[in-house]
C-alpha positions as CSV (number, residue, x, y, z in Angstrom):
1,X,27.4,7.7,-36.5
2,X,24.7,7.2,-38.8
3,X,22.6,10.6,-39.7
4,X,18.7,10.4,-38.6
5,X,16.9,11.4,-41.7
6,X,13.9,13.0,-39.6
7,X,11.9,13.0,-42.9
8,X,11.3,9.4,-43.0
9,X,12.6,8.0,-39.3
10,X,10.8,10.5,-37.0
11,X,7.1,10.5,-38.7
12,X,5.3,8.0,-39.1
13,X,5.2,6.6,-42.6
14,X,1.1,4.6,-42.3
15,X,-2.2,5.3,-41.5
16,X,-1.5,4.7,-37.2
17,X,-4.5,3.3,-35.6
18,X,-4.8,5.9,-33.0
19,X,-4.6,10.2,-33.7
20,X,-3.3,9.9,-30.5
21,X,-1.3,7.5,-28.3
22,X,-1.6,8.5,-24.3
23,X,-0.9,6.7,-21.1
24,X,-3.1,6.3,-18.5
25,X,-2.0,9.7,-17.1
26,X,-2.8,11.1,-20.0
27,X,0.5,11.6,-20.9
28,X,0.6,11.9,-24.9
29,X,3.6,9.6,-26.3
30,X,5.7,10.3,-29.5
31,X,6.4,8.3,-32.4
32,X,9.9,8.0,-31.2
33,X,11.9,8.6,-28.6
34,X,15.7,9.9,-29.7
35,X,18.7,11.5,-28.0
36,X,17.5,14.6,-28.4
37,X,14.2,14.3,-25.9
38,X,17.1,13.3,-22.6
39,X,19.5,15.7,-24.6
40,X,19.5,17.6,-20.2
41,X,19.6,14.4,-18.5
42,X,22.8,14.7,-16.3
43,X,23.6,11.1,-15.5
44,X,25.3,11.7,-12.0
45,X,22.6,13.8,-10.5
46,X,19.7,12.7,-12.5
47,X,20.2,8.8,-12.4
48,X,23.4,8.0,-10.5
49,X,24.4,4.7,-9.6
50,X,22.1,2.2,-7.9
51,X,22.0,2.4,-3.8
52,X,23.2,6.3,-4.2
53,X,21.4,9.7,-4.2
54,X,19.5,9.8,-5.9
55,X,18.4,6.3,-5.6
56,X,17.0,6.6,-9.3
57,X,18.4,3.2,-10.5
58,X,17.4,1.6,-7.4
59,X,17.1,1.3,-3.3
60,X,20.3,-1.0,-3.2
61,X,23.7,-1.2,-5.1
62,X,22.9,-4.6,-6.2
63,X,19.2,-5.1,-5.9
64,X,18.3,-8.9,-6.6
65,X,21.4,-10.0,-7.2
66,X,21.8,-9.6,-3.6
67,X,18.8,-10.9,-2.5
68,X,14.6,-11.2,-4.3
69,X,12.5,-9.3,-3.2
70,X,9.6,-10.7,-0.9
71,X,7.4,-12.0,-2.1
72,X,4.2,-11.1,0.0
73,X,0.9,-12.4,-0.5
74,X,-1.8,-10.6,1.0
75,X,-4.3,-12.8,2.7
76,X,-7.1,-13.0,5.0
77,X,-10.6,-13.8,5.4
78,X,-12.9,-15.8,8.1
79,X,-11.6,-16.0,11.4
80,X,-8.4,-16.1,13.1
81,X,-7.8,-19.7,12.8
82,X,-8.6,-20.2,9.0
83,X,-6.8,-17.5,7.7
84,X,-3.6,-19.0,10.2
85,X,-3.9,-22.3,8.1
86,X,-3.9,-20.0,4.9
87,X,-1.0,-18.1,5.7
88,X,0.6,-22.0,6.6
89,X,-0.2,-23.1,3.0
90,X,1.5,-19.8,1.7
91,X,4.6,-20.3,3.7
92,X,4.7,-24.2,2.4
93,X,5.0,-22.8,-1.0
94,X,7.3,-20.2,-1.2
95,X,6.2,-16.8,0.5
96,X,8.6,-14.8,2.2
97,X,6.4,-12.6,3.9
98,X,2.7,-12.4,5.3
99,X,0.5,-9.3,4.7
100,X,-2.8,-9.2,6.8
101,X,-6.3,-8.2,4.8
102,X,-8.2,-7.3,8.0
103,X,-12.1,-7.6,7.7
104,X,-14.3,-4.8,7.5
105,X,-15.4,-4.4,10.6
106,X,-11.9,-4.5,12.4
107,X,-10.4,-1.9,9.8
108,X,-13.5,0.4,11.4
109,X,-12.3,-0.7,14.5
110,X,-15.5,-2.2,15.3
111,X,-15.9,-6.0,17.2
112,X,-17.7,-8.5,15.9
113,X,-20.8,-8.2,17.8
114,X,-21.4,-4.8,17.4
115,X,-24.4,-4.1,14.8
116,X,-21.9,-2.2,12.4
117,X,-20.4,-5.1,11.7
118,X,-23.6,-7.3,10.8
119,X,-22.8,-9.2,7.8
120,X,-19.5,-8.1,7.4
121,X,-17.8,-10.9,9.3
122,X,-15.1,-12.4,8.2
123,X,-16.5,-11.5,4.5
124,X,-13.8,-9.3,3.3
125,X,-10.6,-10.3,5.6
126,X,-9.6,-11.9,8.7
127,X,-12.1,-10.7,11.4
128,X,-9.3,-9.7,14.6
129,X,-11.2,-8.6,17.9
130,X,-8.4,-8.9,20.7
131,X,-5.1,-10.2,21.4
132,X,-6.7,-13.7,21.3
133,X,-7.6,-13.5,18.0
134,X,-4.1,-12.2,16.9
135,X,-2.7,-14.8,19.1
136,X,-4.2,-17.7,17.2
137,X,-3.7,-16.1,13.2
138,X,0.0,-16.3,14.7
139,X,-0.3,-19.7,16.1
140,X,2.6,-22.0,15.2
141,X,4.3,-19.5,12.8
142,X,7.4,-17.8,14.5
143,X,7.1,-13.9,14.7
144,X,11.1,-13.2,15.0
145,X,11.6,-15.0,11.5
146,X,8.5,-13.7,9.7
147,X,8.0,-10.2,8.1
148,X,4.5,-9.2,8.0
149,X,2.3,-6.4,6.7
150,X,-0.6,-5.7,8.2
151,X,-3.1,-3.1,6.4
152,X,-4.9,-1.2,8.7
153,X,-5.3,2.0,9.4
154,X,-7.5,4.2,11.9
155,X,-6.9,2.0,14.3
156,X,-3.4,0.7,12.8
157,X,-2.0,1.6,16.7
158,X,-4.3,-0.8,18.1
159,X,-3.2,-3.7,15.9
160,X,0.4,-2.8,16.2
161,X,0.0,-3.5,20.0
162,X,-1.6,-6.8,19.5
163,X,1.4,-7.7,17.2
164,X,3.9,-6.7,19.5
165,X,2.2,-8.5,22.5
166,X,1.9,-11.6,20.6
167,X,5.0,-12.0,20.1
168,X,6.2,-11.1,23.8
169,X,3.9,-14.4,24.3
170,X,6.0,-16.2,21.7
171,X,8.9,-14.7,24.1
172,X,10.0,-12.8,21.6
173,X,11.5,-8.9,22.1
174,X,10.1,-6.1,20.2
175,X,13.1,-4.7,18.8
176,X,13.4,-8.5,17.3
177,X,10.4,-7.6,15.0
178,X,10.0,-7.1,11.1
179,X,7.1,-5.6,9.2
180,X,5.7,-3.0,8.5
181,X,2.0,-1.4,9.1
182,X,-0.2,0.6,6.9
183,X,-1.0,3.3,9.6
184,X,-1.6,5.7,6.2
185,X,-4.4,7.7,7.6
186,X,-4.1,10.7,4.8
187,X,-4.6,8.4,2.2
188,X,-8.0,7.2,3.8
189,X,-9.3,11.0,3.8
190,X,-8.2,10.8,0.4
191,X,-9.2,7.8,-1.4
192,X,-10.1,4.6,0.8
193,X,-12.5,6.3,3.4
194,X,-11.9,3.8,6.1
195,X,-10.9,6.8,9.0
196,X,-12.9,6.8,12.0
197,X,-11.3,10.3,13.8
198,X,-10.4,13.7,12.5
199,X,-7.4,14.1,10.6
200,X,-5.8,16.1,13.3
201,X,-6.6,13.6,16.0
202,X,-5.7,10.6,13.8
203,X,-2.4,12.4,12.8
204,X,-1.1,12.6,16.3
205,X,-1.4,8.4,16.4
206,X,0.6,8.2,13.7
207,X,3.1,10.2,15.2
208,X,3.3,8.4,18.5
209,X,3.4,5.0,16.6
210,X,6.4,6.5,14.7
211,X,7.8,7.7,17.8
212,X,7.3,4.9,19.7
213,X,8.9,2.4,17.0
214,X,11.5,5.1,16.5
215,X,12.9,3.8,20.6
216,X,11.4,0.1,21.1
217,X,10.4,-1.6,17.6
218,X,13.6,-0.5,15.3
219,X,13.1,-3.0,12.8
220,X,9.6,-1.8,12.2
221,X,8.3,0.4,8.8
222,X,6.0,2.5,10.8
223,X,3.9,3.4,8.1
224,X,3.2,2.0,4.2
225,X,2.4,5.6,3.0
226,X,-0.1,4.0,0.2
227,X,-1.0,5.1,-3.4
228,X,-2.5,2.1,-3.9
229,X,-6.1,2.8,-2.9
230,X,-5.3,6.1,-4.6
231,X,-5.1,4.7,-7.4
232,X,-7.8,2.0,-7.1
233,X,-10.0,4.8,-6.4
234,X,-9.5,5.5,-9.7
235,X,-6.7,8.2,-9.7
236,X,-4.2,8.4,-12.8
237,X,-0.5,7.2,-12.3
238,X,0.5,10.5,-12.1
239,X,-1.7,11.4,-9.0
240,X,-1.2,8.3,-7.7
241,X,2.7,9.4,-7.6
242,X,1.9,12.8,-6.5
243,X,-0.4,12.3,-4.1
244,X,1.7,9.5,-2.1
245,X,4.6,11.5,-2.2
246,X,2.7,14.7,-0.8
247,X,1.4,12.4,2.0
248,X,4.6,11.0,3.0
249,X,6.1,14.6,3.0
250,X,3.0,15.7,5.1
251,X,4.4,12.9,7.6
252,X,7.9,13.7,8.1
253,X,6.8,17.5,8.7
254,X,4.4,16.2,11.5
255,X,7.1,14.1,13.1
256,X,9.6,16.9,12.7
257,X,7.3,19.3,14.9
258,X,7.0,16.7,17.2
259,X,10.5,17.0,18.0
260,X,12.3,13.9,16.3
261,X,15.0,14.1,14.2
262,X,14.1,13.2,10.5
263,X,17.2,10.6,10.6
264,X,16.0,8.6,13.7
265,X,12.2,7.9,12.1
266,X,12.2,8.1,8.2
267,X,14.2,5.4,7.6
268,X,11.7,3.6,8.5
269,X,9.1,4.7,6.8
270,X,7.8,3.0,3.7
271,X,5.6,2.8,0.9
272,X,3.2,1.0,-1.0
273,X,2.3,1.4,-5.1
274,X,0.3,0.1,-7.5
275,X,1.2,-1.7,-10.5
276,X,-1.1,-1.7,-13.3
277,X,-1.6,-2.2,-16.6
278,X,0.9,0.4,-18.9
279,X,4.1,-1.3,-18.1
280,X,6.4,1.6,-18.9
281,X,4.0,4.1,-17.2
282,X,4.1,1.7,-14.0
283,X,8.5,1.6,-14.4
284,X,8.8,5.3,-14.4
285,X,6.4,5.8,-11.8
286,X,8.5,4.0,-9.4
287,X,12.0,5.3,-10.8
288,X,10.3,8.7,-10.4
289,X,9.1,7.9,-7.0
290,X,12.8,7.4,-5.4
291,X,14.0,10.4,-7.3
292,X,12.0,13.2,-6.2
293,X,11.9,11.5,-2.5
294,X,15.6,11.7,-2.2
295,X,15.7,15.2,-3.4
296,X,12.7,16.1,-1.2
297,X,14.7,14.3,2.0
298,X,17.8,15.5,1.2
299,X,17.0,19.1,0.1
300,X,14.7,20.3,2.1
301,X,13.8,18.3,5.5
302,X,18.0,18.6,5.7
303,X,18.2,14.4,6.1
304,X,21.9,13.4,6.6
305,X,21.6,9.6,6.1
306,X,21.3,7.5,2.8
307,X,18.9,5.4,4.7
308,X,16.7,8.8,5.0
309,X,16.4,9.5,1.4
310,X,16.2,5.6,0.3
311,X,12.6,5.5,-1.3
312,X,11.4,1.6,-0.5
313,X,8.1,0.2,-1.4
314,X,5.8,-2.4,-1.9
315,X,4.1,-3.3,-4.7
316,X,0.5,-4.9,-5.5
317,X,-1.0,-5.5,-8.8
318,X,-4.0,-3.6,-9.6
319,X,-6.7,-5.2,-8.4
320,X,-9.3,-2.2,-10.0
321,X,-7.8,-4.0,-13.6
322,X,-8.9,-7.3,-13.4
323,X,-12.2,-8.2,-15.5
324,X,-15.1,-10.9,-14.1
325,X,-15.5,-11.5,-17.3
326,X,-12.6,-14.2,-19.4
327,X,-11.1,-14.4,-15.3
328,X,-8.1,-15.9,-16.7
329,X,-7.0,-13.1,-19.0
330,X,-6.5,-11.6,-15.5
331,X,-3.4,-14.1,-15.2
332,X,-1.2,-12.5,-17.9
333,X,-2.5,-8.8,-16.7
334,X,-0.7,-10.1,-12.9
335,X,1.9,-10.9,-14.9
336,X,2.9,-8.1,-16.9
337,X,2.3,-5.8,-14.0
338,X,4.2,-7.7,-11.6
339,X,7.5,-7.1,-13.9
340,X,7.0,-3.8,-14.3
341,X,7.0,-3.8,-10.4
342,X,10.2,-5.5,-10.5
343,X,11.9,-3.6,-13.4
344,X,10.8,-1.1,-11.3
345,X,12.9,-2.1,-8.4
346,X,10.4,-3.5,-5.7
347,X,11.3,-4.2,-2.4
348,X,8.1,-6.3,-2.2
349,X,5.2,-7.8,-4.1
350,X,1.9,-9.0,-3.9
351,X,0.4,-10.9,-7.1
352,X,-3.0,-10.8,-6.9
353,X,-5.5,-14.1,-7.8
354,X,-6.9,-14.3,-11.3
355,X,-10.4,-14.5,-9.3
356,X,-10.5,-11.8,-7.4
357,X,-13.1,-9.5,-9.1
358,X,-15.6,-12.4,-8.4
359,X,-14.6,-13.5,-4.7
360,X,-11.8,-13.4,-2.2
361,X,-9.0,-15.8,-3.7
362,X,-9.3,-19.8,-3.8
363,X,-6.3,-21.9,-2.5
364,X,-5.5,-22.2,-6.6
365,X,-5.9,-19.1,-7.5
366,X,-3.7,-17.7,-5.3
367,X,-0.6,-20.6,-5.5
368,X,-0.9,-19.6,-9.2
369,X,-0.6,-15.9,-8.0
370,X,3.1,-16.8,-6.2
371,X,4.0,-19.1,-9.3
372,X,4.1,-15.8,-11.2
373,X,6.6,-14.1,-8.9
374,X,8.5,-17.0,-9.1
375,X,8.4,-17.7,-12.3
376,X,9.3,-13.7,-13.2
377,X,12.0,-14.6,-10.5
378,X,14.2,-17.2,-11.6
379,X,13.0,-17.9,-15.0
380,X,12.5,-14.3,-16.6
381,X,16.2,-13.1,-16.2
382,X,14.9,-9.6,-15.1
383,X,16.5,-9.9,-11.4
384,X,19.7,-10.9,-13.4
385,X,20.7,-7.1,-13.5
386,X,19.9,-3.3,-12.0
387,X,17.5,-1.5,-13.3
388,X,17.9,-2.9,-16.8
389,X,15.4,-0.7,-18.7
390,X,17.8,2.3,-17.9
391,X,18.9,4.4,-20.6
392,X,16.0,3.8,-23.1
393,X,15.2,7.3,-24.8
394,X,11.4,6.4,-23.6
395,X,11.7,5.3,-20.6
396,X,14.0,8.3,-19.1
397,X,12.2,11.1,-20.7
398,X,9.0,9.2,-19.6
399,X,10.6,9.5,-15.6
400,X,11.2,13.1,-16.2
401,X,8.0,13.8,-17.5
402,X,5.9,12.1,-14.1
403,X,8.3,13.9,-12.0
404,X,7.7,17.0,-14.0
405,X,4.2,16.6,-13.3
406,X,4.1,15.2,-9.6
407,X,6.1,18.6,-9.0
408,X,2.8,20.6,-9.9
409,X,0.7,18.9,-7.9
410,X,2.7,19.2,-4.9
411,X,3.0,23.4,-5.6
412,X,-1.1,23.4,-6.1
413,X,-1.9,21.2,-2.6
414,X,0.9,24.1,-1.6
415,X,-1.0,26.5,-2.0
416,X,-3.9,25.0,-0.7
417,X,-2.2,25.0,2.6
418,X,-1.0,21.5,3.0
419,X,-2.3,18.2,2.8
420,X,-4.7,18.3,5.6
421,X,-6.5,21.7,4.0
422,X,-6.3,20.2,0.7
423,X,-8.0,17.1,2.2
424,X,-10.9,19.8,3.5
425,X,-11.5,21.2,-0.1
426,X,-12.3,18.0,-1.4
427,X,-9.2,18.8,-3.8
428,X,-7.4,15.2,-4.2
429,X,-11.7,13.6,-4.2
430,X,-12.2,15.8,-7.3
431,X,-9.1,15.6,-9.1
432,X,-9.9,11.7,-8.5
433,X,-13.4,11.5,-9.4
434,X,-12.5,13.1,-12.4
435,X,-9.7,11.2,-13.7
436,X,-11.9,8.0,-13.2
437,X,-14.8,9.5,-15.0
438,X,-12.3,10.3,-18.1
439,X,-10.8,7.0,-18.1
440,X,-14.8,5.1,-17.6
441,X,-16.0,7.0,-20.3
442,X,-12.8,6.0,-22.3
443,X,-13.6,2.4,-22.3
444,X,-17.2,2.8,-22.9
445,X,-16.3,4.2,-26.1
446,X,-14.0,1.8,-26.7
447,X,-10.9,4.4,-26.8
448,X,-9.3,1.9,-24.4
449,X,-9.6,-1.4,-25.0
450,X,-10.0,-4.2,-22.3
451,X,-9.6,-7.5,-23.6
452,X,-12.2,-9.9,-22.5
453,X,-14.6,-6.5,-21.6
454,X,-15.0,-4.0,-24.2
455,X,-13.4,-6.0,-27.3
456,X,-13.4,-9.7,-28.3
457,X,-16.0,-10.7,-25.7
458,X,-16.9,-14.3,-25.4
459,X,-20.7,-14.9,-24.0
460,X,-20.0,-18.0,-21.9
461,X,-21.5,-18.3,-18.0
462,X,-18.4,-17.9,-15.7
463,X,-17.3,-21.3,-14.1
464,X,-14.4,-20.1,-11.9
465,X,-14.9,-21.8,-8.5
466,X,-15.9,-19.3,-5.8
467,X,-14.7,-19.2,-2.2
468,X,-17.5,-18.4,0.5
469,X,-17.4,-17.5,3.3
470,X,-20.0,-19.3,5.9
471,X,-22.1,-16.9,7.4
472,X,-21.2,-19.7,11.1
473,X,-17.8,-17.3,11.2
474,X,-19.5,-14.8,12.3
475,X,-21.1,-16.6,15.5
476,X,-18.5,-18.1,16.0
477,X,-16.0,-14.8,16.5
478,X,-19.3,-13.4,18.9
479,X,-19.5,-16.9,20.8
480,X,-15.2,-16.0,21.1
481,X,-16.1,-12.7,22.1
482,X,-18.2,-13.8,24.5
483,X,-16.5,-16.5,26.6
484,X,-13.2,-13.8,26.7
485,X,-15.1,-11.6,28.6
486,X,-16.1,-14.4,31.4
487,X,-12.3,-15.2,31.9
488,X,-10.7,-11.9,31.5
489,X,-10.4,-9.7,34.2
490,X,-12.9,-6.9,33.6
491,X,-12.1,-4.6,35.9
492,X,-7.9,-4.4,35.2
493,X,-9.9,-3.6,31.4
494,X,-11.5,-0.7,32.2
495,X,-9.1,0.8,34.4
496,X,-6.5,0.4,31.6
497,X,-9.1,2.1,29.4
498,X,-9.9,5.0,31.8
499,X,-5.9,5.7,32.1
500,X,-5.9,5.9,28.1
501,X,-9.0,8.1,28.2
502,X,-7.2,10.8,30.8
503,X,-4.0,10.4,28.2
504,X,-5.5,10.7,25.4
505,X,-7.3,14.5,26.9
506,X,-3.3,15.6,27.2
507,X,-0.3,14.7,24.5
508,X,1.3,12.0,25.9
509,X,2.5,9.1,23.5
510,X,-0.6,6.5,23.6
511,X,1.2,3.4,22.6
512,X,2.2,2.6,26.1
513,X,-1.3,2.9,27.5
514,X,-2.9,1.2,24.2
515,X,-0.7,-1.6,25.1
516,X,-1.6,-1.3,28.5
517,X,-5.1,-2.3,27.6
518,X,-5.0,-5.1,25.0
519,X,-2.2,-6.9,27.3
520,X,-5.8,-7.2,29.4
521,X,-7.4,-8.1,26.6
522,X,-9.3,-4.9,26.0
523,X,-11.2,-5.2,22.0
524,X,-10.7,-3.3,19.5
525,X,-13.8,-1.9,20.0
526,X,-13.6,-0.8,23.5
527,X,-10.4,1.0,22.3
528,X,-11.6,2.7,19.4
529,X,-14.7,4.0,21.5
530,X,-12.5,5.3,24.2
531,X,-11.1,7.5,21.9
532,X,-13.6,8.6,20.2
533,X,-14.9,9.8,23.2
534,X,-12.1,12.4,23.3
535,X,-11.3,12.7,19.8
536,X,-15.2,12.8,17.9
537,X,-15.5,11.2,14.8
538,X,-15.4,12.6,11.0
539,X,-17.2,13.5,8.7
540,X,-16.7,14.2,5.5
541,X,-18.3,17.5,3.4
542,X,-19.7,15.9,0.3
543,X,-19.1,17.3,-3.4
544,X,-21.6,14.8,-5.2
């Protein structure tokens, strides 16, 4: 073995053009990375071999040998039937799965003709009201052969049920179903601020989804527990990792006091990452991720099967990263976070469109968004093996480092009392405000350069084509609104609704009644106000 002469190898020999290289964690990176700086890794218990505990080197033995992962593009926008013939032109070129953007109003859980939702129809997502609606963005697409993702989250229970009884009226069974919903209320407290009830409240829907899944929908990932908006909030990889984890934690404890076993419900739970621009950062992040979930699982919630401790998630490419200005630089950004999603070891991916900092995504824009995955697919070699980048000095001591620092975040929202009391200090808002302060101020002095933004800016007049959305969707979803409640049976609605109002004052599961309702189709507005009578509505303490 040839000896390291540390003299010359380890320092750097020129002027470097930095004092100091960090990630985007802050994490301060060396010259080099040798033997000595993993010199305590233990490969068996540390990294292991992929599909084992502790799922370090990946969720499955053989990962994309076996099979790709799926690739997901998240769409919606206008009503039910445009975003159906979106999701048709998706399927026509190569996506495996469907993921539902919701618009504004609906993830409030407010209808279309309410005065919430004025100028917000349709704009942001696909505008979903009642079954009908759900009905027709399903129309001609078969729900037993289809995974979806649906992102919604105070009233994810309400969406659910629509799911499930559109496909009854496809004649399909529930336990025939595959997807997964968002139903990540924490993280809304936390980063997103889309909840509508208090955490307490919100928490025991959560639970009954899981529970009810857990017996009828066993297919089903009954919640994405989500670091993406955490980190599109502006949080650093390292909270982003912490923060998720310490949600998903806060989850099994809540179903465990509800009385289920922690094998019957958290193999079906799930979650969902960014990817974004630090490609090692963004590989260790997720290698961390199914490390210290395992151990967690395993160690102290006393989980028996492999299927319990199995970390799987989905990914999406930081949408916070991409730059209005040079759009198409955002094309090789989707790119390069994309593979680190996959080195990784995805489960799932969404690529976003080069144009979405200016507008929701053109019909190019997003093919050219799937033609990455499927280019990084079957043209990049990186699904040709598991976990490839393991064993790099770097990259290992970089995994040990995020766990090492996830580990003291989850002993500080300890001793804050949990994730809900944390949540009530404002302690995750701060430690997020402040990362994205640091990291804004960074750029503005040019101590991080974005291409295109802050360095080698070109003053032309943007001429990427824009999508808009025609401001007829939204009288058209009222005039819908409007000629469902002439031919629906009123009455059979509100007596569904005053039986999920007398359940909802005890602590019976409310799936069944939910359900109950939107079978009639009750809106998601007559729902969500149903329960807010009983359950109030939030609000948060501000710190600014």
């Amino acid at each position: 073995m040839t000896e390291i002469d540390e003299s010359k190898t380890l320092k750097p020999t020129k002027t470097e053009r930095r004092d100091k290289f960090t990630n985007l964690s802050d994490i301060e990176i060396k010259h080099l990375y040798t033997p000595e700086d993993i010199k305590d890794l233990n490969y068996d218990m540390d990294l292991g071999t992929p599909g084992k505990f502790p799922f370090t080197r990946g969720a499955y033995p053989n990962m994309y040998r076996g099979r790709l992962w799926t690739m997901r593009q998240f769409a919606g926008f206008g009503t039910a039937a445009q975003t159906n013939t979106r999701y048709k032109f998706l399927l026509e070129h190569g996506t495996t799965g469907l993921s539902v953007a919701f618009s504004l109003h609906t993830i409030y859980g407010y209808q279309a003709d309410d005065d919430e939702a004025l100028g917000e129809v349709g704009k942001e997502g696909v505008s979903i009201d009642t079954l009908k609606d759900m009905e027709t963005l399903f129309s001609g697409i078969d729900l037993s052969k289809i995974s979806t993702s649906m992102t919604i989250n105070a009233p994810a229970a309400i969406l659910l049920a629509m799911y499930i009884v559109a496909a009854e009226k496809q004649g399909h069974s529930a336990d025939k179903l595959r997807g997964t919903i968002q139903n990540d209320i924490l993280k809304e407290y936390i980063a997103q601020k889309s909840w509508v009830f208090p955490p307490e409240p919100s928490m025991r829907l959560i639970i009954d989804t899981i529970e009810y899944c857990a017996k009828n929908v066993p297919q089903w990932y009954t919640i994405s527990i989500s670091g993406y908006h955490i980190r599109e909030a502006g949080s650093t990889a390292v909270q982003e990792l912490a923060f998720t984890l310490a949600d998903g934690f806060a989850y099994v404890e809540a179903a465990m006091n509800r009385g289920l076993d922690v094998d019957d419900f958290a193999p079906r739970l799930s979650f969902f990452f960014n990817s974004h621009n630090n490609f090692f950062e963004e590989v260790c992040k997720y290698r961390a991720a199914r490390r210290i979930w395992a151990k967690r699982l395993k160690n102290k919630y006393g989980a028996k099967k492999s299927e319990s401790m199995r970390l799987r998630f989905h990914t999406q490419t930081a949408g916070v990263s991409l730059s209005a200005q040079e759009p198409e630089n955002n094309i090789a950004r989707v790119t390069i976070q994309g593979l680190a999603a996959v080195l990784g070891g995805t489960q799932s991916l969404h690529t976003n469109s080069f144009d979405e900092a200016l507008c929701l995504p053109t019909e190019k824009a997003v093919k050219i968004a799937l033609r990455t995955q499927q280019i990084i697919a079957h043209e990049s070699g990186a699904a040709d093996t598991v976990d490839p980048l393991a064993g790099s000095y770097y990259v290992e001591w970089l995994t040990n480092k995020m766990e090492e620092e996830a580990e003291v975040y989850f002993e500080k929202i300890e001793a804050l009392g949990g994730v809900i009391s944390a949540i009530k200090a404002n302690f995750f808002q701060k430690e997020i405000a402040n990362a994205s302060y640091k990291y804004q101020r960074e750029v503005e002095a040019r101590d991080r350069i974005i291409v295109g933004v802050n360095d080698v800016q070109l003053r032309e007049p943007c001429a990427t084509p824009l999508l808009k959305i025609d401001e007829d969707v939204a009288k058209e979803q009222i005039e819908n609104l409007r000629r469902l409640r002439e031919t629906r049976s009123n009455e059979k609605v509100q007596a569904k609704l005053d039986a999920l109002k007398e359940a909802a004052k005890g602590t019976e599961n409310l799936m069944p009644y939910i359900m109950d309702a939107i079978r009639e189709y009750a809106s998601i507005g007559e729902v969500m106000a149903t329960l807010k009578d009983i359950f109030g509505v939030y609000r948060e303490d501000s710190i600014f």
